[in-house]
N, C-alpha and C positions, 0 to 999 in steps of 0.2 A: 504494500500500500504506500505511494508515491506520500500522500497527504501525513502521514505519522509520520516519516521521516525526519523531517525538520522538529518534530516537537521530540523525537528522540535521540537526538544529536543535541539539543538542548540540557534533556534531562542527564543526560549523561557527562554532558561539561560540567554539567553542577554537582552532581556526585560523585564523580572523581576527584571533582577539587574538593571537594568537603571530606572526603576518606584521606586526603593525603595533608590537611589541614593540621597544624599542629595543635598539641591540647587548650594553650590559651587561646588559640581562634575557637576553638569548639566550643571551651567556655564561656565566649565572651557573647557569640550565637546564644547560649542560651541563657544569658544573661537580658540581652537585646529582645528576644522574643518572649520570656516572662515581663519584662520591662513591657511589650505592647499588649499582652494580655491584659495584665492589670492594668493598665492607661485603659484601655476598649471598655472594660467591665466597668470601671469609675466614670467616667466619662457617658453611657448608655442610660447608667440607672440615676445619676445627679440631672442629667443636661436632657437626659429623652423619659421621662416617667412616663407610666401607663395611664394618657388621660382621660379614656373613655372607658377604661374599669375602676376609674377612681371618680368621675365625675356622674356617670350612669349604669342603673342599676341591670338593666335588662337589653337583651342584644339588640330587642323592638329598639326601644331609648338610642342606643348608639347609634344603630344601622340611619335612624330619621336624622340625629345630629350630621350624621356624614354625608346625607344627600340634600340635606339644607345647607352645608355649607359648602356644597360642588355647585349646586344648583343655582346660589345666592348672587343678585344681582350686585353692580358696584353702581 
């Protein structure tokens, strides 16, 4: 398959060089990607809260808030 090729000539630059990465590169990797987890996690639940299970009781309730304000003129 012509179309995989490039994306597996890809994956494999990248995992070569990460097998042959020395230990502080490894660590520092996951270091970096726990670093983005917990940023994404704090950041989702301060900055994005669930406003249509906190503000309305019943899915009737939400479903009408959300096509009153799609629908809503300016």
């Amino acid at each position: 398959m012509k179309i995989l090729k490039p994306f597996q000539k890809i994956f494999n630059f990248y995992s070569d060089g990460f097998k042959n990465m020395p230990k502080w590169g490894k660590q520092a990797w996951v270091i970096i990607i726990l670093k983005g987890i917990i940023i994404f996690i704090v950041i989702k639940f301060v900055f994005f809260p669930n406003y249509l299970k906190k503000n309305f009781d019943t899915d009737e309730q939400r479903s009408e808030h959300v096509l009153n304000q799609l629908t809503k003129t300016k």
